[in-house]
C-alpha angles and dihedrals in degrees: 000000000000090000089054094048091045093052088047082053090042089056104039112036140048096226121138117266083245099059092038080056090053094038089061096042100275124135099190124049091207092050095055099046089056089050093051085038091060090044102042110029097241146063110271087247091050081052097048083040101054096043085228127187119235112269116259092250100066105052113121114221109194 
């Protein structure tokens, strides 16, 4: 859930990496974009930068 909302922020704002990490629940910036990295294959800038969609695997269908 803290990777969604990070990549909500990523997209629309214009908020450091850093404050995007404590926004979600993360204390240290580092530690976070190696977590998004691991889950979605790139850095969270290579993510705001690319405009990308969210992967097919983690849409939530209610």
């Amino acid at each position: 859930m803290r990777i969604d909302k990070a990549m909500e922020l990523l997209r629309s704002s214009d908020q450091t990496i850093q404050e995007i990490a404590r926004l979600v629940g993360y204390s240290n910036g580092n530690y976070f974009s190696k977590v998004f990295h691991k889950k979605i294959g790139m850095s969270p800038g290579q993510f705001r930068e690319s405009k990308h969609t969210v992967p097919v695997d983690h849409i939530v269908v209610d």
